[in-house]
C-alpha positions in Angstrom: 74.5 91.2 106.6 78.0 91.7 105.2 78.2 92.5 101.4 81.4 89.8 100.6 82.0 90.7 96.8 81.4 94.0 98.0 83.9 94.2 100.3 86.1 91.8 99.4 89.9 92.9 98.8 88.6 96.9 99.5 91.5 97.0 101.2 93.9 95.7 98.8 95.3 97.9 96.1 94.7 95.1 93.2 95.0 95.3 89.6 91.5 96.3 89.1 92.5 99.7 91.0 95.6 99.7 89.5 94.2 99.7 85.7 91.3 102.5 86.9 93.5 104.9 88.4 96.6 104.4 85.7 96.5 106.0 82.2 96.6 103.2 79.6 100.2 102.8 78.4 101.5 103.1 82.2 99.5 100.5 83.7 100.2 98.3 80.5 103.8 99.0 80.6 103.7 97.8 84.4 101.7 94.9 83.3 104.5 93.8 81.0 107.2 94.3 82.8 105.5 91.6 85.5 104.1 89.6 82.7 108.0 89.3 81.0 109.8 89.9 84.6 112.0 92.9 82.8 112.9 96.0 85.1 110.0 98.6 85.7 111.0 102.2 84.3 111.1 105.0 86.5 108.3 107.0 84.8 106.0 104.0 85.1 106.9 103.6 88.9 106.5 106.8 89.9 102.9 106.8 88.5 101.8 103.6 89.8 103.6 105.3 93.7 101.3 108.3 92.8 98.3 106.3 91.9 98.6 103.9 95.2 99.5 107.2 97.4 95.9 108.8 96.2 94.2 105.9 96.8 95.6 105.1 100.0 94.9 108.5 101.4 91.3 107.9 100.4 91.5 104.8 102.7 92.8 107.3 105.2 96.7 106.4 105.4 99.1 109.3 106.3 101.8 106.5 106.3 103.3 103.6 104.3 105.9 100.6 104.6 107.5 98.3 103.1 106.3 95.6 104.6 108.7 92.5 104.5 109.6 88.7 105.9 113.3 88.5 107.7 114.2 85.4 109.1 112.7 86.0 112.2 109.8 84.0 110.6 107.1 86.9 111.0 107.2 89.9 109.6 108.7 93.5 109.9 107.4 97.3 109.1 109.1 100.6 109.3 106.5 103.7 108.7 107.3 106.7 107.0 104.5 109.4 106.5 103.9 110.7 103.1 104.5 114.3 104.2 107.1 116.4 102.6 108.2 119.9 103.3 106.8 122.7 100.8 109.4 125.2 101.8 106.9 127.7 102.9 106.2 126.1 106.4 103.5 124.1 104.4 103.2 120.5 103.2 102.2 118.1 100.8 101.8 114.4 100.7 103.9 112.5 98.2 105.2 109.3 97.5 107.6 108.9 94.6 108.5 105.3 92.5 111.9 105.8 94.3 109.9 105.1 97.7 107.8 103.0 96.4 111.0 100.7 94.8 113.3 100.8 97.8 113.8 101.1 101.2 116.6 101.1 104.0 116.1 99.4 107.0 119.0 98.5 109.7 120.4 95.0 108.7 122.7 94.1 111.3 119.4 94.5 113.6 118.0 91.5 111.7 119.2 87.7 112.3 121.8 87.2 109.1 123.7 84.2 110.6 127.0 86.2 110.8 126.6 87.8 106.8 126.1 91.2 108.3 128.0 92.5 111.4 127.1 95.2 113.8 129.0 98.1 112.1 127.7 96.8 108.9 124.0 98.3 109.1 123.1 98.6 105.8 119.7 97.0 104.0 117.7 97.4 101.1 113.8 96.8 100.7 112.6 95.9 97.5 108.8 96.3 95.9 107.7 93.1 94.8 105.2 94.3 92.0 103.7 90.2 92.3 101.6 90.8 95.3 99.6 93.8 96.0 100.2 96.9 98.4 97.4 96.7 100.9 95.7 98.9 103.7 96.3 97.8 107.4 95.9 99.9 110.9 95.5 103.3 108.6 99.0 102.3 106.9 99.9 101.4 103.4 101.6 98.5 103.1 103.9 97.4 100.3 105.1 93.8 100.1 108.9 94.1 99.8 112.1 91.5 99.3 115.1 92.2 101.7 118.4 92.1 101.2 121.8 93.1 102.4 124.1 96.0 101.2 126.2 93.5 100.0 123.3 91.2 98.0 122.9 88.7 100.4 119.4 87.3 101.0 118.1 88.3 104.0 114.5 87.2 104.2 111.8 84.7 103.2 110.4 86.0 100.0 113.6 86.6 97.8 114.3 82.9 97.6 111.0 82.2 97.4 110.5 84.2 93.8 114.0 82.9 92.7 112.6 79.1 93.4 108.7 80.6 91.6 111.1 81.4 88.5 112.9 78.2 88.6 109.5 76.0 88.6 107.8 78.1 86.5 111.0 77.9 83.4 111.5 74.2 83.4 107.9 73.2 83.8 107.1 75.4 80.6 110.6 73.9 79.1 108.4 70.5 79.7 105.3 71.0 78.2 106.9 72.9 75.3 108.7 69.9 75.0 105.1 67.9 74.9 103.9 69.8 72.2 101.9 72.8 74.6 103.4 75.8 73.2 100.8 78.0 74.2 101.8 77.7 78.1 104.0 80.7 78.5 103.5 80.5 82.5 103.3 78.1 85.3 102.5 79.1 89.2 103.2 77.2 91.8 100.0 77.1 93.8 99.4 76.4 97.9 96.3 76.3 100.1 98.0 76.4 103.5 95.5 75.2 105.9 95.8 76.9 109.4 95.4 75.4 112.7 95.2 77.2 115.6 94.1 77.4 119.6 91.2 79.8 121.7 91.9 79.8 124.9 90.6 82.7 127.9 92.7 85.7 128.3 92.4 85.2 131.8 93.6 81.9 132.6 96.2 82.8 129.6 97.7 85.6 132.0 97.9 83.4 134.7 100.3 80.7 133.2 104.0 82.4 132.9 104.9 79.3 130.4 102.0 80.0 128.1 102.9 84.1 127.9 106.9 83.1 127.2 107.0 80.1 125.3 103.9 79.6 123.6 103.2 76.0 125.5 102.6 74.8 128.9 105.8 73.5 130.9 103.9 72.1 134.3 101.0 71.1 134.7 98.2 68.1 135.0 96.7 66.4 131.9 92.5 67.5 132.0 90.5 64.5 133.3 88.5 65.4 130.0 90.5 65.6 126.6 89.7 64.9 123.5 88.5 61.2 124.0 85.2 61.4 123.1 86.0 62.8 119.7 82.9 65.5 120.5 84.6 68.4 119.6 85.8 67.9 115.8 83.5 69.3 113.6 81.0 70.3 116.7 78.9 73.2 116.9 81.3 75.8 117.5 80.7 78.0 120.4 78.9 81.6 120.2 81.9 83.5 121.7 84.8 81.9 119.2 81.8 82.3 116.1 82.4 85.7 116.7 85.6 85.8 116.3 85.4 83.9 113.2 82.8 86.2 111.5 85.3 89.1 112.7 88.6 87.4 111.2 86.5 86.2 108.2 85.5 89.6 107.3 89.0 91.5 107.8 91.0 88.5 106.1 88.4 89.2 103.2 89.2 93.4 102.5 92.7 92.0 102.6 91.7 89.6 99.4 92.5 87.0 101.3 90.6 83.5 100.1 89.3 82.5 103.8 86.7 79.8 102.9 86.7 77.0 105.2 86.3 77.0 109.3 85.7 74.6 111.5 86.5 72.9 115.2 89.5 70.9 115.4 90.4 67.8 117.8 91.2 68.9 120.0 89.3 70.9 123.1 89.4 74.6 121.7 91.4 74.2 118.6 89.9 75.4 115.2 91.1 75.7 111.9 90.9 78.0 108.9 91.8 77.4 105.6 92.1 79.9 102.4 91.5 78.6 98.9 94.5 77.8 96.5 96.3 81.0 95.0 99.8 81.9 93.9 102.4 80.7 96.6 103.9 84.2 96.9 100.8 85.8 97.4 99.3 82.5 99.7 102.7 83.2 102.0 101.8 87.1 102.2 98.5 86.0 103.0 99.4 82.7 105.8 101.6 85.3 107.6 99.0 88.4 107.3 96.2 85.5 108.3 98.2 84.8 111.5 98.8 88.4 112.4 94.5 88.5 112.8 94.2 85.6 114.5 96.4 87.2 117.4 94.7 90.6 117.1 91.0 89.7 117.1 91.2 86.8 119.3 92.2 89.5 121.6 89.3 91.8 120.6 86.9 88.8 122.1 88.7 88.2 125.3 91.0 85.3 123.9 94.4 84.3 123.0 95.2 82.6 119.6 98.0 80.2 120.7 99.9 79.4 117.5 102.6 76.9 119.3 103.0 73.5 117.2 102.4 71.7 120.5 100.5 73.9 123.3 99.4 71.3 125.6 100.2 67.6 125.9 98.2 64.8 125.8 95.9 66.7 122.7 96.8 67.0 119.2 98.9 70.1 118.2 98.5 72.0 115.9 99.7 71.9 111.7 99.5 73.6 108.9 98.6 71.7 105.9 100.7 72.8 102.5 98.5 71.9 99.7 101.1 72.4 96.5 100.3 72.1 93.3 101.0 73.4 89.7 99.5 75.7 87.4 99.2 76.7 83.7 98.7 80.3 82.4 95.6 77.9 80.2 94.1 77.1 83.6 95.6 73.4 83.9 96.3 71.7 86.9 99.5 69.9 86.0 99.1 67.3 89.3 95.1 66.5 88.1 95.3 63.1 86.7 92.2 63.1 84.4 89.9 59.7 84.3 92.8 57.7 82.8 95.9 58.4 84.6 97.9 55.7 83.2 97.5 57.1 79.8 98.1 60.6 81.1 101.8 61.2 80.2 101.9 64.7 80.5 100.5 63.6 84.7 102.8 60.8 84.8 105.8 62.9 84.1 104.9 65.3 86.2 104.6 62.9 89.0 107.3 61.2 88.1 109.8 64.3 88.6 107.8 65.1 92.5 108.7 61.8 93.4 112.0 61.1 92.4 112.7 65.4 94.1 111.0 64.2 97.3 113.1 60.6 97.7 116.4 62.8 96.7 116.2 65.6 98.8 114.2 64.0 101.6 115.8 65.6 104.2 115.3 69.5 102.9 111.9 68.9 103.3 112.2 67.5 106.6 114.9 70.9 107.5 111.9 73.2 106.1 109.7 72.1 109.2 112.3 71.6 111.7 112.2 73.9 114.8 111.7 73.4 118.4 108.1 73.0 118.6 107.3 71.3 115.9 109.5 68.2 117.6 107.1 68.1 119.7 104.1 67.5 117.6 105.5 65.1 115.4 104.8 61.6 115.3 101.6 61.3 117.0 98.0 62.6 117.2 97.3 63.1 113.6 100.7 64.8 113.0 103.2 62.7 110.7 106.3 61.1 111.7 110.0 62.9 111.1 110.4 60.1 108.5 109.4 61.8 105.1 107.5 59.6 102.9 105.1 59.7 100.2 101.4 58.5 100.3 99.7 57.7 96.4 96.8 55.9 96.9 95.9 52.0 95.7 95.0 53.2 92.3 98.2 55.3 91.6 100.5 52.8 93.4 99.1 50.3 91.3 100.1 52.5 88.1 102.9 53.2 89.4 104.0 49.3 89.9 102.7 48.8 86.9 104.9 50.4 85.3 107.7 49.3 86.6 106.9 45.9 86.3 106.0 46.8 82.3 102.3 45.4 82.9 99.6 47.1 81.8 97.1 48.7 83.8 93.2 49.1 83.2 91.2 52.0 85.3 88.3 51.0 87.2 87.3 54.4 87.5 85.4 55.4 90.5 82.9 53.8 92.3 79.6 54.5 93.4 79.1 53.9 96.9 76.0 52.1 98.4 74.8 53.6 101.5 71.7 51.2 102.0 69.4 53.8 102.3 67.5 54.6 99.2 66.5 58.2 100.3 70.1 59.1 100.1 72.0 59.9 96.6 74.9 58.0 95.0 78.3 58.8 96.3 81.1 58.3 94.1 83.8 57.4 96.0 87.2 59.1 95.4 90.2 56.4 93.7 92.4 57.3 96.7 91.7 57.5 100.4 93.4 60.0 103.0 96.1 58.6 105.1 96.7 61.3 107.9 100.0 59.8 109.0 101.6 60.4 105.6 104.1 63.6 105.7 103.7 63.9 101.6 100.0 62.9 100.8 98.8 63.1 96.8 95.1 64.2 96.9 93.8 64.1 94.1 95.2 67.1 92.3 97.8 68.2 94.4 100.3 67.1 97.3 99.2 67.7 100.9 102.6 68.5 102.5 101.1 67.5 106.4 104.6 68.2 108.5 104.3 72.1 108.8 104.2 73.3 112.2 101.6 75.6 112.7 103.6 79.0 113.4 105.8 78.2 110.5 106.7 80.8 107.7 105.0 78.6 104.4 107.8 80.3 102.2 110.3 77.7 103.2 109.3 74.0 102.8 108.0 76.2 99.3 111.5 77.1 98.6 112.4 73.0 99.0 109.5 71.9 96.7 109.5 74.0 93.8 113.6 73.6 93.6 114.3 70.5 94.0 111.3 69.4 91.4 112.6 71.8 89.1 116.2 70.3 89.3 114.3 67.3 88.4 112.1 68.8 85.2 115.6 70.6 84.2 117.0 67.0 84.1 114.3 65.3 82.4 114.3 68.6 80.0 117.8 67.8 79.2 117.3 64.6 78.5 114.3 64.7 76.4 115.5 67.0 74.1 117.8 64.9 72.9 115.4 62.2 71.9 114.4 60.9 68.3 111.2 58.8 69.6 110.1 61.6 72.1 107.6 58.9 73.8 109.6 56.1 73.8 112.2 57.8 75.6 109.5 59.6 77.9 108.0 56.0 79.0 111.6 54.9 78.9 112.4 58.0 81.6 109.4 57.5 83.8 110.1 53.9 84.2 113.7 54.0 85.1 112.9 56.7 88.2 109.8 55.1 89.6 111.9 52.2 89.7 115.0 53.6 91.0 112.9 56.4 93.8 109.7 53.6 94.6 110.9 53.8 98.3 109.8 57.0 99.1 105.8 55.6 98.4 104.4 53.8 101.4 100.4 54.1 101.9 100.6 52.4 105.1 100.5 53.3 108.9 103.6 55.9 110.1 102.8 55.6 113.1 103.8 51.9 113.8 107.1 50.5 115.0 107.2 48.3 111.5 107.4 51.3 109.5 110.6 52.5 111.6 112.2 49.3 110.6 110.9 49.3 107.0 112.4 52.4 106.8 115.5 52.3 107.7 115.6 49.2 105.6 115.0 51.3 102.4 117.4 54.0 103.4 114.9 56.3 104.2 115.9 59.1 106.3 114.5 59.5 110.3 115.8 62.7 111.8 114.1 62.8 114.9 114.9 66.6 116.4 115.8 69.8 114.5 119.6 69.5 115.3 119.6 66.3 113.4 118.0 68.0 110.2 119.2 71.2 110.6 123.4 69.2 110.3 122.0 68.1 106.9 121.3 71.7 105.3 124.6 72.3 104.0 125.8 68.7 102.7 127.4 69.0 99.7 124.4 68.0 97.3 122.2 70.1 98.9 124.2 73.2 98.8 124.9 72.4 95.1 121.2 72.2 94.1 120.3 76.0 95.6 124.0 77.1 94.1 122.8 75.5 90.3 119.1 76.8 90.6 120.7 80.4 91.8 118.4 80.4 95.0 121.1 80.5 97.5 124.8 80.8 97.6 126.9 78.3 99.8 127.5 81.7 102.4 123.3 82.2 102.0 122.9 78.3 102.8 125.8 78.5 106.0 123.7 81.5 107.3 120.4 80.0 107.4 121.9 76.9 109.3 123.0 78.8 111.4 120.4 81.1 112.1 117.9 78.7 112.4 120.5 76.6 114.7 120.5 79.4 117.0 116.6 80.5 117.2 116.9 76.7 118.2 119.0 77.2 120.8 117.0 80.4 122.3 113.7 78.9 122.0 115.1 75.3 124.6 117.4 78.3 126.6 113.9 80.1 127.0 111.7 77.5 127.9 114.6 76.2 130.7 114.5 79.4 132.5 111.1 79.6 132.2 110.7 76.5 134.3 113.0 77.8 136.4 111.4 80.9 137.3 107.8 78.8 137.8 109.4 76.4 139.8 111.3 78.9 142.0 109.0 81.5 142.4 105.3 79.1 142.2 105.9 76.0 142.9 108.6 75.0 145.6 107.1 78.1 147.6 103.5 77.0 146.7 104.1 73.1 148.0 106.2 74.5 151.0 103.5 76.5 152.3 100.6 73.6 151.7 103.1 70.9 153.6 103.8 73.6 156.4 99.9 73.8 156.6 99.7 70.1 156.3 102.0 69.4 159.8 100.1 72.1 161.4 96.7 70.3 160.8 98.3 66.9 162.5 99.7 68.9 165.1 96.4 70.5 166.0 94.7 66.8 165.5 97.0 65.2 167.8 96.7 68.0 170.0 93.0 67.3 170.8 93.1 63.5 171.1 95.9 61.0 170.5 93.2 58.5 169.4 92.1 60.9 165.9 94.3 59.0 163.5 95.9 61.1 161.0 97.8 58.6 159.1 96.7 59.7 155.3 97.9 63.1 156.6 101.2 61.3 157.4 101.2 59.8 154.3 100.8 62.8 151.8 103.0 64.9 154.1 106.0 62.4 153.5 105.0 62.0 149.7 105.0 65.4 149.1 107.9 66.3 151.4 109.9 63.3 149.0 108.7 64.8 146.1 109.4 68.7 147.1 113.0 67.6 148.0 113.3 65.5 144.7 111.8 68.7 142.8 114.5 70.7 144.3 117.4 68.6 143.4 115.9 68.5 140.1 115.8 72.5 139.7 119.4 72.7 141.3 120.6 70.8 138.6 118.8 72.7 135.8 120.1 75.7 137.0 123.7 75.0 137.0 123.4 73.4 133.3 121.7 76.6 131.9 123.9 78.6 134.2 126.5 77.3 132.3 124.8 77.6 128.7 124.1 80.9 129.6 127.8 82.0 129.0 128.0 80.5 126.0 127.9 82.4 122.5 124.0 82.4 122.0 124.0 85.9 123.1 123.2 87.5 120.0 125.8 90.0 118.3 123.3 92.5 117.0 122.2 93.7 121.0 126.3 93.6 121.8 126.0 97.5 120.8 
């Protein structure tokens, strides 16, 4: 029987450690300089390096690394023991708050969408005090930001603290504002939910598409799918229980939240997800969670296929971005209490997500775009590319009241009547769930449903907390300003619902009305990742990172670009790929079988003229139609990537 609060986060060198092993005025001097984001002294660093190098020895580390998030979308590790020379042919370990603080890896070895070249190799690591060092494979491991000699952003998490900063300021400049002066903090809090497929190693090693691109390229759909609907929530199997009660219990010494797993949709996909925490810390943990999911699935005989769309005809797979907002007092900001029409402090929260989503509509759509994820959207359970925003009947119904300048009375929840008297009362929720809906309130939070499930979480983050705290800063500024501070609040919320209403719909995305209705409101419906990807360095949107200090225009332009050419790599893979199959496996394969075929009628029509062997006729012909058809077909694709081939895609950081 596993011991979970005794085990849980062993692994993770937490605050708890941290204050136990520190003298009192270092570890309350590193405290405050997180607390008040002011620069750690070098005294104080070097203890806490000392501390964390003990401890992690203890845990039986010879090594650490900073461990840190390029644009590559997974993350990177470069080990350095903790030996040093004594000068006497002896050693010691050590591992000094200048370690601890900075690293060097090789930038121009990292994509930087043209900000660093070859000759320029230069890169810093940075500690990010905010989330834990932690044990993993006998290493320490210390979360780091990356950047360039030269300052440029480089990676995942830098942003991702500048947009936590952003958020946090002008929602405190808010409630301030609303009489709270005792908030001093607000977080920015995510649940990413994690789907995920099991599939045999064996089989797995037998499909060349699966090992190079994540999804399968030829094949036949399975007479049996998931059209029964008996594998959601079904009993889940012995062999991937396992696995789950392994990845539970590592994901736990890593402090990660892992709470709730279950069977997906589709035939042999499963989900996980972790419960709400810090975003930073939930994106350290998503990509750490993933990491497992590859190494233990392994460990059982299995292969974790984290491809948006693996296999077609079956759902693919998400993962679900539960957002919300979080006071240093323990509110939830996005909880709407039992009268949310009275709920100003709610409303204007609300307010200021809805008018961010409807304005910047297309960064969140650019946060999810990549060359998978086209493939899920739009169908079996995953939302369409056009981003929209689902309330509910109760808050739509505020919301319209409002507009209209009606007044609106709460019905409060109701208690459902099952018909069995056995049974208890049910009170049934004011909103429903509405699965097509990209943007989807839940009750105390946004469910962001249009993340692919082998996406980096830090960037449709980055989107969110920005652009809503553009929209706070606004609201802020205008506030202020004010004599009747709630006249001109009501006054404010009014004039945006009415102005950004569009972006609600709690209907059906999947239907060909909603297209129309769409475009009708203006709404944006960029189908592919080219399409989004064009829109990441308009004018307004490069303005909005530039004001908020989370990217500069050069920062936006690499992104674009580097995501542009992953793109690119990813549809030039997948093409040769088939290539390779259909060269190699299949025009050999169907060769041989019709070679065998003509055989079989000579040898019939070699015994007896009379043995008729006319549906040996006929599937020779279709097949030899189809083989010559399939040949044409490869010709052609061989000569188009032939000639993409000697385009630029070549990246410049292997022209060495």
């Amino acid at each position: 029987m596993i011991d979970v609060p005794g085990i849980f986060a062993s692994n993770v060198f937490n605050d708890e450690k941290m204050r136990a092993r520190l003298p009192r005025d270092t570890y309350e001097a590193y405290r405050a300089s997180i607390d008040s984001d002011t620069t750690l002294e070098i005294s104080v660093a070097n203890a806490v390096a000392d501390a964390m190098k003990d401890w992690a020895i203890e845990m039986g580390c010879t090594h650490y690394t900073h461990w840190f998030q390029p644009m590559t979308g997974i993350t990177a590790e470069k080990h350095d023991s903790f030996l040093t020379p004594e000068g006497n042919g002896r050693v010691i370990m050590e591992f000094s708050g200048k370690e601890l603080i900075k690293g060097e890896p090789d930038a121009s070895s990292f994509p930087s969408g043209g900000i660093r070249a070859t000759f320029e190799a230069r890169g810093y690591t940075t500690w990010d005090p905010t989330s834990p060092a932690f044990v993993k494979d006998n290493t320490l491991c210390v979360p780091t930001a990356f950047v360039s000699y030269t300052g440029d952003v480089l990676d995942k998490k830098t942003p991702l603290l500048r947009s936590m900063d952003r958020i946090n300021h002008e929602s405190v400049r808010i409630l301030n504002l609303l009489g709270k002066t005792e908030v001093t903090r607000v977080e920015a809090t995510v649940g990413p939910e994690q789907e995920y497929f099991l599939i045999d190693k064996e089989l797995y090693e037998q499909r060349k598409d699966l090992i190079y691109t994540g999804r399968t390229l030829f094949g036949a759909r399975s007479p049996k799918g998931q059209q029964l609907d008996d594998h959601y929530f079904g009993a889940i199997k012995q062999r991937v229980k396992a696995f789950m009660a392994e990845l539970d219990e590592e994901l736990w010494k890593l402090g990660i939240y892992a709470k709730t797993e279950h069977n997906e949709v589709a035939p042999a996909q499963h989900e996980l997800a972790p419960i709400f925490t810090s975003v930073n810390i939930a994106a350290d943990h998503n990509q750490l969670t993933m990491e497992l999911m590859k190494r233990i699935a392994r460990k059982h005989g299995m292969v974790c296929l984290l491809h948006e769309k693996p296999f077609k005809g079956v759902n693919g797979s998400g993962k679900h971005n539960n957002w919300s907002l979080s006071t240093n007092t323990g509110e939830n900001l996005l909880k709407p209490g039992k009268k949310p029409e009275e709920n100003t402090q709610f409303l204007l929260f609300l307010t200021a997500v809805i008018r961010a989503v409807d304005e910047y509509q297309d960064l969140l759509r650019l946060s999810v775009a990549t060359a998978g994820n086209d493939h899920r959207l739009g169908g079996d359970e995953a939302p369409p590319a056009i981003i929209s925003m689902f309330l509910g009947d109760d808050l739509e119904a505020i919301v319209e009241a409002i507009i209209n300048g009606e007044d609106y009375e709460s019905h409060g929840k109701v208690v459902m009547n099952t018909g069995a008297e056995v049974l208890p009362e049910i009170r049934k929720d004011t909103t429903d769930r509405n699965r097509t809906s990209p943007f989807a309130f839940t009750g105390n939070k946004f469910e962001f449903r249009s993340l692919g499930s082998a996406l980096n979480i830090s960037c449709p983050n980055i989107m969110l907390n920005t652009m809503v705290a553009d929209v706070l800063s606004e609201f802020s500024d205008e506030l202020e300003k004010a004599t009747d501070l709630d006249a001109a609040i009501r006054k404010l919320i009014r004039r945006t619902l009415k102005k950004h209403r569009r972006i609600i719909f709690n209907g059906d995305g999947y239907t060909d009305e909603w297209i129309d209705e769409a475009e009708k409101r203006g709404l944006l419906n960029l189908k592919s990742t080219p399409e989004a990807l064009k829109r990441y360095t308009l004018k307004m949107n490069v303005e909005l990172f530039k004001r908020n200090r989370i990217f500069s225009e050069k920062e936006v332009k690499a992104r674009q670009e580097i995501l542009l050419e992953n793109y690119v790599k990813i549809i030039d893979l997948e093409a040769l790929t088939m290539l390779d199959m259909a060269k190699k496996d299949i025009l050999p394969g169907v060769s041989a079988f019709t070679g065998e075929l003509a055989e079989t009628i000579q040898r019939k029509r070699a015994v007896s003229k009379d043995i008729r062997v006319d549906a040996e006729i006929k599937l020779l012909n279709k097949l030899s139609d189809l083989l010559s058809r399939f040949s044409e077909t490869i010709d052609e694709l061989d000569s188009k990537v032939g000639g993409a081939s000697g385009s630029s895609i070549t990246p410049r950081r292997y022209c060495r």
